[in-house]
C-alpha positions as CSV (number, residue, x, y, z in Angstrom):
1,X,0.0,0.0,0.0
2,X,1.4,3.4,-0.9
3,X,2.5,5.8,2.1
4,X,-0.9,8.6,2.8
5,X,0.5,12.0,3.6
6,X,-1.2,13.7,6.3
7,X,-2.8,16.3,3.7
8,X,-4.5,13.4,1.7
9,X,-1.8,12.8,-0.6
10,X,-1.7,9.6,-1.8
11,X,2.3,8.8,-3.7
12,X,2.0,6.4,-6.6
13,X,4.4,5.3,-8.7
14,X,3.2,8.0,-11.6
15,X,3.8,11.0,-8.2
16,X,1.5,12.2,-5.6
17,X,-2.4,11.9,-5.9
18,X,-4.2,14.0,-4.2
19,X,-7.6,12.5,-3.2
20,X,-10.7,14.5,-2.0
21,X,-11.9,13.7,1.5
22,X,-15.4,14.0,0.0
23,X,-15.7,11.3,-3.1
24,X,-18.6,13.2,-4.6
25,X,-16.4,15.8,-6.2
26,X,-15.0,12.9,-8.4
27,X,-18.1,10.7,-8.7
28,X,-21.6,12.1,-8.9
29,X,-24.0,11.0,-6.0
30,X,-26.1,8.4,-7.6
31,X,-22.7,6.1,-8.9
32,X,-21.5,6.8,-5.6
33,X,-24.3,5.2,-4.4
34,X,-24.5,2.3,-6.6
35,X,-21.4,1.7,-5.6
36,X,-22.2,1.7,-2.2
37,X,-24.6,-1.1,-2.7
38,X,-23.1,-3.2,-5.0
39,X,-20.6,-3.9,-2.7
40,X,-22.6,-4.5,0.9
41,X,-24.7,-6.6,-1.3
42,X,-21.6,-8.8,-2.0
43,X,-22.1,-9.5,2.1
44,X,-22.5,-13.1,2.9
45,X,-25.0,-13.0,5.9
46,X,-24.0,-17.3,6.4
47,X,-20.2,-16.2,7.4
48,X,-20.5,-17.2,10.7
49,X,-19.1,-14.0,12.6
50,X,-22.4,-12.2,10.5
51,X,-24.9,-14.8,11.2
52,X,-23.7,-14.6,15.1
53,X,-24.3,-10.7,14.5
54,X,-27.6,-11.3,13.0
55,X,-29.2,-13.8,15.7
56,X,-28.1,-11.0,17.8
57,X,-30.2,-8.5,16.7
58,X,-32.6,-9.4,14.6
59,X,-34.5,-6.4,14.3
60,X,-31.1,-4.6,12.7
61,X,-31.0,-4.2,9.2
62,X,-26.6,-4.4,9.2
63,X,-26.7,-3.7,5.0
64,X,-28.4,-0.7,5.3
65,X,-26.8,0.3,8.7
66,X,-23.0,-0.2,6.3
67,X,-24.5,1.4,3.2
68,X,-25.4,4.8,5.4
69,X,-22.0,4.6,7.3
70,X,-20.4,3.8,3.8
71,X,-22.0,6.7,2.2
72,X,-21.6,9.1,4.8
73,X,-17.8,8.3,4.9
74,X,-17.0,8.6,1.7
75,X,-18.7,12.0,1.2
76,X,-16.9,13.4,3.9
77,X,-19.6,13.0,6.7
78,X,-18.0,11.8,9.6
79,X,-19.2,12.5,13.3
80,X,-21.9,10.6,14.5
81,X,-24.6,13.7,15.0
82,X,-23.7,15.0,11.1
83,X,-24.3,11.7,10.3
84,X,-28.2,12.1,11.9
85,X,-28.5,15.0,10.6
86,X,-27.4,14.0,6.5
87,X,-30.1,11.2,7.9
88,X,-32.6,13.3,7.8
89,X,-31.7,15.0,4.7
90,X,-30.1,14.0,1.7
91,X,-29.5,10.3,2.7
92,X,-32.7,9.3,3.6
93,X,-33.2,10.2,-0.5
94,X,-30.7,7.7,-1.5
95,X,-32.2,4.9,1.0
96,X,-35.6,5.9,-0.2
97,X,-35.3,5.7,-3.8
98,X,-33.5,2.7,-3.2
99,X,-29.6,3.9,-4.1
100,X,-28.7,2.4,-0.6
């Protein structure tokens, strides 16, 4: 893995990359999204460490939990109260319309 500078930078072998903190600069919303999904869909609830988690709490709903926490990461939403409040804004679009 190639050495992160403190300011984002990421060094390749082609020189430094510098990568926005919030991927929606580079990506618009909606691929970000897909993204997103695509990839907590790839989740295998029968791993046992998952199925454990899900006898736990039944009631949870752990792919859209990740997709939020996912989404809200990479667009540069971080604390746990901005996170509630993009919930009851913008996100709650993408998990309505079915992007998360």
């Amino acid at each position: 893995m190639p050495p992160v500078a403190s300011d984002q930078t990421v060094y390749t072998k082609r020189g430094p990359l510098r990568l926005p903190l919030d991927l929606s600069q580079w990506i618009a919303p909606e691929k970000l999204s897909a993204w997103v999904k695509e990839e907590t869909e790839k989740l295998a609830p029968e791993q046992p460490e998952a199925h454990e988690f899900l006898r736990m709490l039944p009631e949870t709903r752990p792919k859209v939990l990740l997709s939020l926490l996912l989404y809200a990461y990479a667009t540069q939403v971080f604390s746990s109260a901005d996170i509630v409040e993009a919930c009851h804004s913008h996100l709650t679009r993408h998990l309505n319309s079915g992007l998360l």
